[in-house]
KEBALO-832386 format. One record per residue (C-alpha): residue number from 0; residue in three letters; chain; z, x, y. Coordinates in nm, 2 decimals. Layout:
! residues N
(NUM "Ala" "A" (Z X Y))
...
//
This chain:
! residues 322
(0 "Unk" "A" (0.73 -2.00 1.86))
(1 "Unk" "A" (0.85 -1.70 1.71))
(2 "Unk" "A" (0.61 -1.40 1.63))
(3 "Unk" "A" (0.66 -1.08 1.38))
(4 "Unk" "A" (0.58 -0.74 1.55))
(5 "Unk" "A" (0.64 -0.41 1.42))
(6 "Unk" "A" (0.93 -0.20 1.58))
(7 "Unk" "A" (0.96 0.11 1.37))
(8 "Unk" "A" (0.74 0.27 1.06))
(9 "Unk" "A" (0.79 0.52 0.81))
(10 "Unk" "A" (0.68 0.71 0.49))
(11 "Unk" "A" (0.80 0.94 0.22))
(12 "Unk" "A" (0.61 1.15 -0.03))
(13 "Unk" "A" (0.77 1.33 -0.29))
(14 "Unk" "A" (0.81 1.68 -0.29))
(15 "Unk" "A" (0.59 1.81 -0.57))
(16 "Unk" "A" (0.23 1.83 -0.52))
(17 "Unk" "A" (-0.06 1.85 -0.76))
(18 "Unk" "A" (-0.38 1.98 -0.63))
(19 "Unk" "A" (-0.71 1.95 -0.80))
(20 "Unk" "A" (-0.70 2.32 -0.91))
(21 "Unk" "A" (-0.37 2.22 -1.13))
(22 "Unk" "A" (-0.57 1.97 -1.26))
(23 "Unk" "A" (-0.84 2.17 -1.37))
(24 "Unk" "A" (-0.64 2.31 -1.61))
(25 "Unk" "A" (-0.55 1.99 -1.76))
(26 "Unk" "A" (-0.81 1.82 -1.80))
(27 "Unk" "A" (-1.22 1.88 -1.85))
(28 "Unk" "A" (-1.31 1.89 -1.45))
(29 "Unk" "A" (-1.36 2.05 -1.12))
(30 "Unk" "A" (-1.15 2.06 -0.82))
(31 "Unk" "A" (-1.57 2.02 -0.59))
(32 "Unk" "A" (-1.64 1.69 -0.84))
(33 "Unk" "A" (-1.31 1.49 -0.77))
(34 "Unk" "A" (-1.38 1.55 -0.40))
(35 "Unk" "A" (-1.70 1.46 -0.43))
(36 "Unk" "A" (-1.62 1.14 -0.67))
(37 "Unk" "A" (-1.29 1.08 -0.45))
(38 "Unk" "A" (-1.26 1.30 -0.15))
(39 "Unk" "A" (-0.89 1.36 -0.33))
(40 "Unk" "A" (-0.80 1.74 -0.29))
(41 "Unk" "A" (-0.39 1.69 -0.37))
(42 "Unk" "A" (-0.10 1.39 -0.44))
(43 "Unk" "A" (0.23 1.38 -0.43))
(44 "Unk" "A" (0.39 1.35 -0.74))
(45 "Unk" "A" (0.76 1.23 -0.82))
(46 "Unk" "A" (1.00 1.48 -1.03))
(47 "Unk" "A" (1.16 1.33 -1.31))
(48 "Unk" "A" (1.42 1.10 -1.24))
(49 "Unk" "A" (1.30 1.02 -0.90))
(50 "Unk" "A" (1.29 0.68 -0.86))
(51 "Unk" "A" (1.01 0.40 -0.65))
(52 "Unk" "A" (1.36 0.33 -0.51))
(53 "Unk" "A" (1.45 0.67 -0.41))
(54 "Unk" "A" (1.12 0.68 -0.24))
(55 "Unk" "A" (1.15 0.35 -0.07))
(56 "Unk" "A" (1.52 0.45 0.07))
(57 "Unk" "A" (1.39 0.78 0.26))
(58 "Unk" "A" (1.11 0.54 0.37))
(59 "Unk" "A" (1.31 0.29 0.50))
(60 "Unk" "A" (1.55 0.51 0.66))
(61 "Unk" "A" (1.27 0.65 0.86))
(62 "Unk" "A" (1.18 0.35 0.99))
(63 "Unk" "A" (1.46 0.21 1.05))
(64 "Unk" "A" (1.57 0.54 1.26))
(65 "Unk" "A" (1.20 0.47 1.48))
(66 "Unk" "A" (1.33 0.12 1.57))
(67 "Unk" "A" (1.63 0.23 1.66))
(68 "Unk" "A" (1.85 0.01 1.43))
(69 "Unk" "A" (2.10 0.04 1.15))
(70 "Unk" "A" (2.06 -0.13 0.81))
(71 "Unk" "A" (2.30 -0.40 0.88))
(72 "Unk" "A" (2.06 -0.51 1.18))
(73 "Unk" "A" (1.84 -0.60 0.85))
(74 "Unk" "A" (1.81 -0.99 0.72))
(75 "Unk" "A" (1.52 -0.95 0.50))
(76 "Unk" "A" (1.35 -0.74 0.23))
(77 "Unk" "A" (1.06 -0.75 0.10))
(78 "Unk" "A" (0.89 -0.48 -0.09))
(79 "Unk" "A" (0.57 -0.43 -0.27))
(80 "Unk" "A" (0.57 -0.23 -0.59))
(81 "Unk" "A" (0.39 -0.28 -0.93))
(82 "Unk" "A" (0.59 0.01 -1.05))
(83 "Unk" "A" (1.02 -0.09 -1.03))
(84 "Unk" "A" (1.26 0.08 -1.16))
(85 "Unk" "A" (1.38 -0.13 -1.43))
(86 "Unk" "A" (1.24 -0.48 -1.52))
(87 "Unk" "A" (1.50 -0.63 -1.30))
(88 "Unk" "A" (1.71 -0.67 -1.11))
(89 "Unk" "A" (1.45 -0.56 -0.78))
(90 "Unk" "A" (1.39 -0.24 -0.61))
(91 "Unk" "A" (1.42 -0.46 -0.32))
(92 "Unk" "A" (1.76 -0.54 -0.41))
(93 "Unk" "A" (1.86 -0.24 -0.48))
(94 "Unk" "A" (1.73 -0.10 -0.17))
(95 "Unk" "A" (1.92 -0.37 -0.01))
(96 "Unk" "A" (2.25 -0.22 -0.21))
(97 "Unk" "A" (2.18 0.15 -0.05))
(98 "Unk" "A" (2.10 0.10 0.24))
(99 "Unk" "A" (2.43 -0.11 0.25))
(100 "Unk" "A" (2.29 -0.48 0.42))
(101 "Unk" "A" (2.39 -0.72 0.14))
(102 "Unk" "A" (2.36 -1.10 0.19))
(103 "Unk" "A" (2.03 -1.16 0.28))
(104 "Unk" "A" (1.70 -1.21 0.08))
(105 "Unk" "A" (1.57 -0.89 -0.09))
(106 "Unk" "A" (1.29 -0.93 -0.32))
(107 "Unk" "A" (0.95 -0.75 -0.47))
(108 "Unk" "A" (0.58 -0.86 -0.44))
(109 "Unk" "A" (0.38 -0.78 -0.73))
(110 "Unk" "A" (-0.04 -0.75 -0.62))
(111 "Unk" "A" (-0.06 -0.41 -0.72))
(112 "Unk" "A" (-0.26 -0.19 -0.40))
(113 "Unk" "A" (-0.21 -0.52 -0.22))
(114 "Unk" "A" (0.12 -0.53 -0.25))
(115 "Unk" "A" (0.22 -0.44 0.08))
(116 "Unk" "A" (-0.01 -0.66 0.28))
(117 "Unk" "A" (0.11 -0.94 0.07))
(118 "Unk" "A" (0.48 -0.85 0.14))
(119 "Unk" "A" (0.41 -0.80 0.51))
(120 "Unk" "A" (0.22 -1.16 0.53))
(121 "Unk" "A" (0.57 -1.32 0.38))
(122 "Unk" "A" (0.76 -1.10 0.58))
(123 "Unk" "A" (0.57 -1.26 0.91))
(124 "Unk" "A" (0.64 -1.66 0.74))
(125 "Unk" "A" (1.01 -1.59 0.76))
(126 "Unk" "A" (1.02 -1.49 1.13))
(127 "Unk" "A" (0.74 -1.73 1.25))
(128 "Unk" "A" (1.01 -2.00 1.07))
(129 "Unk" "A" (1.27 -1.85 1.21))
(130 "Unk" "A" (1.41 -1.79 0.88))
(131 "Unk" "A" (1.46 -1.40 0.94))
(132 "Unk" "A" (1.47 -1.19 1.31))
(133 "Unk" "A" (1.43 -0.86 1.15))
(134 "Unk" "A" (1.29 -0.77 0.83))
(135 "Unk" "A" (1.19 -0.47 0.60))
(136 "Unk" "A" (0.89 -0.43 0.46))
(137 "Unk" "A" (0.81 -0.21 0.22))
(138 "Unk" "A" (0.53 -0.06 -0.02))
(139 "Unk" "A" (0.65 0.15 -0.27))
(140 "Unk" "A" (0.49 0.36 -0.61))
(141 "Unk" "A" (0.54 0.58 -0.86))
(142 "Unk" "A" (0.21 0.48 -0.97))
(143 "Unk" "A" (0.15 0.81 -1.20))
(144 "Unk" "A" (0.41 0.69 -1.46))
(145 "Unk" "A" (0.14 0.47 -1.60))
(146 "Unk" "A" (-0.14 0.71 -1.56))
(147 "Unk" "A" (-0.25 0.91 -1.89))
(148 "Unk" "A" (-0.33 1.22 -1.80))
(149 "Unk" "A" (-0.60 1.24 -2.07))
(150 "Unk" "A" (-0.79 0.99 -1.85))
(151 "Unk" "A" (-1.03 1.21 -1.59))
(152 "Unk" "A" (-1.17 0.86 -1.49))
(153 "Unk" "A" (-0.78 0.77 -1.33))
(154 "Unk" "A" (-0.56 1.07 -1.32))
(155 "Unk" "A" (-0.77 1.25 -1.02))
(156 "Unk" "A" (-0.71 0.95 -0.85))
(157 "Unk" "A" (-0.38 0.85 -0.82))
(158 "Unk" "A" (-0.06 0.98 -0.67))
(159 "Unk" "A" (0.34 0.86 -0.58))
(160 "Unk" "A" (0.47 0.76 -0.21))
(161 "Unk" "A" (0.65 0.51 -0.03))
(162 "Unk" "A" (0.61 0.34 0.31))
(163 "Unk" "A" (0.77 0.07 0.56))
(164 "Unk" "A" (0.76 -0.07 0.86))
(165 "Unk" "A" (1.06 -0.27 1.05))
(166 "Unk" "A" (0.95 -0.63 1.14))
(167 "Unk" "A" (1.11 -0.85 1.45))
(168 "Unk" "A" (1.10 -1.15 1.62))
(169 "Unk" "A" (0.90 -1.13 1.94))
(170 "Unk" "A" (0.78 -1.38 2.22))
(171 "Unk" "A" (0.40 -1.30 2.17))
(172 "Unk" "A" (0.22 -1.11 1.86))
(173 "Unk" "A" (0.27 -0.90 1.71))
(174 "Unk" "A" (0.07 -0.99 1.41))
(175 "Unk" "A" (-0.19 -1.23 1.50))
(176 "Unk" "A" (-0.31 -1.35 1.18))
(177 "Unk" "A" (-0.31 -1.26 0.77))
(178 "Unk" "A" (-0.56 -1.34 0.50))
(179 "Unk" "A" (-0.47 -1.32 0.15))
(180 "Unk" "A" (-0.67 -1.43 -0.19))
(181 "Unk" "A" (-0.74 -1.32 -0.59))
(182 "Unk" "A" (-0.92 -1.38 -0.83))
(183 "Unk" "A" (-0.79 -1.35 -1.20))
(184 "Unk" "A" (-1.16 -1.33 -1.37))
(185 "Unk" "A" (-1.15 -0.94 -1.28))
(186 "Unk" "A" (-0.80 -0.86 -1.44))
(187 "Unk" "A" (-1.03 -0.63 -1.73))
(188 "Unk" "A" (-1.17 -0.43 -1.43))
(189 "Unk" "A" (-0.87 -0.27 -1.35))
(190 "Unk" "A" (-0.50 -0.30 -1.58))
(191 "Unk" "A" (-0.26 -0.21 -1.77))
(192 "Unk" "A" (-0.27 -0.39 -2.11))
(193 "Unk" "A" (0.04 -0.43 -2.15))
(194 "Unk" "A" (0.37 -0.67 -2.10))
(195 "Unk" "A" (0.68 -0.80 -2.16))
(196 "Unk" "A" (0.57 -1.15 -2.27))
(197 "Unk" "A" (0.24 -1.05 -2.43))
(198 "Unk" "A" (0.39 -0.81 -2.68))
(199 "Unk" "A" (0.41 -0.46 -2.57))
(200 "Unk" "A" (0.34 -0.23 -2.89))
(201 "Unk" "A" (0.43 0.09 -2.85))
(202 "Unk" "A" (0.25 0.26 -3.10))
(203 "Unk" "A" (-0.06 0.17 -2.92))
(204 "Unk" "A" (-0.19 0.49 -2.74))
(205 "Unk" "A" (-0.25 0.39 -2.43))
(206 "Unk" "A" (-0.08 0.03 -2.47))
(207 "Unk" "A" (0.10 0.15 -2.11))
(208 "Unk" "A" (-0.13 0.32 -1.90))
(209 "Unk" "A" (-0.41 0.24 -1.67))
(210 "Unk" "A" (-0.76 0.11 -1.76))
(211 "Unk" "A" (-1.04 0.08 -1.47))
(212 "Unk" "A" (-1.38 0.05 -1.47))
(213 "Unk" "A" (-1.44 0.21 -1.16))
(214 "Unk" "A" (-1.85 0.16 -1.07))
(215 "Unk" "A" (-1.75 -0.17 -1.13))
(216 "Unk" "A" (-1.44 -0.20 -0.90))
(217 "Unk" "A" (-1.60 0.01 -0.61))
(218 "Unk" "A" (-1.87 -0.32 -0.58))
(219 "Unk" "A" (-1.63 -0.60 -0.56))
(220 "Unk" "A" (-1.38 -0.39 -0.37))
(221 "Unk" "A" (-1.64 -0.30 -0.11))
(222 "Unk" "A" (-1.80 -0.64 -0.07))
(223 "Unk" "A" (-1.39 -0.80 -0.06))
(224 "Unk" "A" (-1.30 -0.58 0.21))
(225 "Unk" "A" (-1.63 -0.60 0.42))
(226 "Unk" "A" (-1.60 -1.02 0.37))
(227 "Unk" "A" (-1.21 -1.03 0.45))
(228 "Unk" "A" (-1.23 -0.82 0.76))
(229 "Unk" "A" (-1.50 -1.02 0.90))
(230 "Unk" "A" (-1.32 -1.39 0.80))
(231 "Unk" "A" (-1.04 -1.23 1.02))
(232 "Unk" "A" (-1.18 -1.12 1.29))
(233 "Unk" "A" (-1.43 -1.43 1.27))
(234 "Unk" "A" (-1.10 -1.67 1.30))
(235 "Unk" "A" (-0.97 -1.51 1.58))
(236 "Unk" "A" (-1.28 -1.52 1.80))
(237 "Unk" "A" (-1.30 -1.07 1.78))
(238 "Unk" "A" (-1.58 -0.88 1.65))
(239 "Unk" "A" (-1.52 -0.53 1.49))
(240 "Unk" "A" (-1.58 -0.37 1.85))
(241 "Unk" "A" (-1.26 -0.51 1.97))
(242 "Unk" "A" (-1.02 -0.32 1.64))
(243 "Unk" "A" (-0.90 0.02 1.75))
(244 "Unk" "A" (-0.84 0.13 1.40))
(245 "Unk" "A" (-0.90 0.02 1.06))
(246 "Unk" "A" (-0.62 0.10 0.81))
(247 "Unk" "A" (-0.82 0.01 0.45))
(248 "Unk" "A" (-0.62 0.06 0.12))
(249 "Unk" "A" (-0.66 0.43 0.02))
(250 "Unk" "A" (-0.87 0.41 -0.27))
(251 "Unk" "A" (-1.07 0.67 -0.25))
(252 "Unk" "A" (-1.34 0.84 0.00))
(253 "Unk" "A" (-1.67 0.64 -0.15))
(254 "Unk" "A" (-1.45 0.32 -0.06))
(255 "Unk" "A" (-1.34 0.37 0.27))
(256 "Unk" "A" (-1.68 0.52 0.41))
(257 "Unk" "A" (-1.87 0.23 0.21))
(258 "Unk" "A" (-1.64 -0.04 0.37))
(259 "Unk" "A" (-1.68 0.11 0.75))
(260 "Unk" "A" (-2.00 0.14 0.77))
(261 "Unk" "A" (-2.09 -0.25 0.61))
(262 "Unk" "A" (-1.84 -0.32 0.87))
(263 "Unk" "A" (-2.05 -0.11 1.13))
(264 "Unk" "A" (-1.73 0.05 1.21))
(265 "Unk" "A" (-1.74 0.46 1.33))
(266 "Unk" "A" (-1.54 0.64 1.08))
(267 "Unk" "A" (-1.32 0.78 1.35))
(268 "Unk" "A" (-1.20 0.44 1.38))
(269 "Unk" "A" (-1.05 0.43 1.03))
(270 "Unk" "A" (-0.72 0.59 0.91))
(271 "Unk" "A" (-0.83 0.85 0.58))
(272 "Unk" "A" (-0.53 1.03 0.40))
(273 "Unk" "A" (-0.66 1.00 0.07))
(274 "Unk" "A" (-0.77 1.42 0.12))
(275 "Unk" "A" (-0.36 1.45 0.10))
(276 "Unk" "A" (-0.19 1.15 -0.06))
(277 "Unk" "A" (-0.48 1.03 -0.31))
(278 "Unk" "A" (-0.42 0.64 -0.42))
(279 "Unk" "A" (-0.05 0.56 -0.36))
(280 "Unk" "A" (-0.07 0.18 -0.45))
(281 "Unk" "A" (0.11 -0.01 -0.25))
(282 "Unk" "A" (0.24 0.27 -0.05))
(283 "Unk" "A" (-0.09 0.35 0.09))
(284 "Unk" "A" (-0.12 0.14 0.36))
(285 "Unk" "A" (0.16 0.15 0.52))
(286 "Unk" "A" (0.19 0.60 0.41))
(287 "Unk" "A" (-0.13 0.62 0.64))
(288 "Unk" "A" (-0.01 0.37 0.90))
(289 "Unk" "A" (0.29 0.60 0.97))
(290 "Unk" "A" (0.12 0.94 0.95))
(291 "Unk" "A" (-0.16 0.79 1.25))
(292 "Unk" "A" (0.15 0.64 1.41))
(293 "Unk" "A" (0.34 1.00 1.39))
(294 "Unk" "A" (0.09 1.20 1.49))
(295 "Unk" "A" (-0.03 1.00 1.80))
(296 "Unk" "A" (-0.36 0.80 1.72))
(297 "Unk" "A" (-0.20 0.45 1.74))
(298 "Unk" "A" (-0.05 0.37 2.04))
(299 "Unk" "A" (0.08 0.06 2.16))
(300 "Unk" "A" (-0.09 -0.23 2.25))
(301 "Unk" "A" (-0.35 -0.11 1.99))
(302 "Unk" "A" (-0.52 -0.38 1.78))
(303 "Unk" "A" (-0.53 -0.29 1.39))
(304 "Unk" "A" (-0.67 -0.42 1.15))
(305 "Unk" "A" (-0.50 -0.36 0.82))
(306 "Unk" "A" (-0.68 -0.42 0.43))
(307 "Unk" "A" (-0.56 -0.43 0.07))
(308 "Unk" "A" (-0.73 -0.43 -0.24))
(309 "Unk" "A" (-0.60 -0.42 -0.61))
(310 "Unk" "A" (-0.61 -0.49 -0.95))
(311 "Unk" "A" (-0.57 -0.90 -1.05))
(312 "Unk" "A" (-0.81 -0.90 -0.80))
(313 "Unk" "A" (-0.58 -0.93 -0.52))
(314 "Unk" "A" (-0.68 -0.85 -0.17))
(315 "Unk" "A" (-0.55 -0.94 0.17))
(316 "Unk" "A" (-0.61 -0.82 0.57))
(317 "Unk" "A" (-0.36 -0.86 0.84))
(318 "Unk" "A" (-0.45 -0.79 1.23))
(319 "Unk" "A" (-0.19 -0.72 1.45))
(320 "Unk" "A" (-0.17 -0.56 1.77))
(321 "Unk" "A" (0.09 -0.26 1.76))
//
């Protein structure tokens, strides 16, 4: 049987950075209470005409140059975004397009911050079936075109970046297992309220921007990612004691402490770049996944336990062992 493991990651941030001082002079606030709400003290934001495809490409590239391959060694895409560049076609196909591997399946994954634990669970289907040997697997956002800056409650939050990993066939795992699930009764909790097929009106104010409710979103996602991680670990006869790091979706401080210690898991155990990259959607897991991988924490044969959360609900985990 064929098994998925990851060869090569990567990440991009754009250049531009906002730091909570620049926000104080936007907006009614304090750089010491958005760390203390978020434990956010800068994000990356993209210029103007930079793309979630331009950031995808440099992320790609970058992972593709760890594993040691070239674009045409590529037979799938699959890329998480909830922000593309254009209705359609993809970003994954236009990824595909730049990076110059036509042919085979490129496509995006819509679960908002779960985007790329979705797109990394399908990713693993098509090489467990033998449907794909090598695939790319993105998550990409340029989450802070839908944020209004008017809104303290979401615009400290949120920043832009893209990550990937390069996925291959291998003889033994590799991942080990995924989880995924929703629940559509939360969609109010966290949206934008607006669509193609519902009848986008522009001259609503903020017919295109987030909404969240966030005391309300901090208990379900805290509960979903303490339940998820445990179901996992449950299925696979491990207990927390036996992940070397957790790599939770970048939400925000109050989240990722909250979720490690329900877990009973030592917060040096768990990957944190929200202080630098904020809430990068889809990006964020696989954004800190590369930074721990870069800078030496993850080493192979380390078992990881990776966790999404986003708006729909979504929320997925995948363990792997790297």
């Amino acid at each position: 049987m064929n098994h998925a493991r990851i060869i090569g990651t990567g990440g991009h941030l754009p250049e531009k950075v906002l730091t909570n001082a620049d926000l104080e002079q936007r907006i009614e606030t304090t750089a010491e209470w958005i760390v203390e709400r978020t434990g956010v003290e800068e994000r990356h934001i993209a210029a103007p005409g930079e793309t979630t495809c331009d950031l995808a490409e440099h992320a790609s590239r970058r992972a593709l140059e760890a594993a040691g391959l070239e674009p045409s060694d590529i037979d799938l895409i699959v890329l998480g975004t909830t922000t593309p560049d254009h209705v359609f076609p993809s970003v994954a196909t236009q990824l595909q397009h730049r990076l110059g591997c036509p042919g085979g399946p490129a496509f995006d994954v819509q679960a908002v911050c779960t985007g790329f634990v979705y797109a990394l669970d399908i990713a693993d289907r098509f090489i467990r079936t033998g449907a794909a040997r090598r695939a790319l697997v993105v998550g990409a956002d340029t989450f802070t075109r839908i944020i209004d800056w008017r809104d303290r409650g979401t615009c400290i939050l949120f920043g832009d970046g893209a990550g990937a990993v390069v996925l291959e066939a291998a003889d033994k795992p590799g991942i080990i297992d995924s989880r995924l699930g929703a629940d559509g009764r939360y969609k109010e909790l966290l949206w934008v309220p607006a669509g193609v097929s519902s009848g986008y009106d522009q001259t609503r104010q903020n017919a295109a921007f987030v909404e969240m409710r966030g005391s309300e979103v901090f208990k379900v996602a805290v509960t979903t990612l303490k339940d998820i991680a445990e179901q996992i670990l449950t299925a696979n006869r491990m207990t927390v004691a036996d992940v070397d790091w957790l790599i939770p979706h970048q939400a925000n401080r109050r989240i990722l402490a909250a979720t490690a210690k329900r877990l009973g898991l030592p917060e040096g155990r768990m990957v944190d770049c929200v202080r630098t990259h904020g809430n990068t959607s889809a990006a964020s897991v696989p954004l800190a996944l590369d930074v721990a991988v870069r800078d030496g924490r993850i080493q192979r044969g380390d078992t990881l336990l990776l966790e999404g959360f986003g708006g729909g609900f979504t929320w997925g985990a995948v363990l792997l062992t790297y």
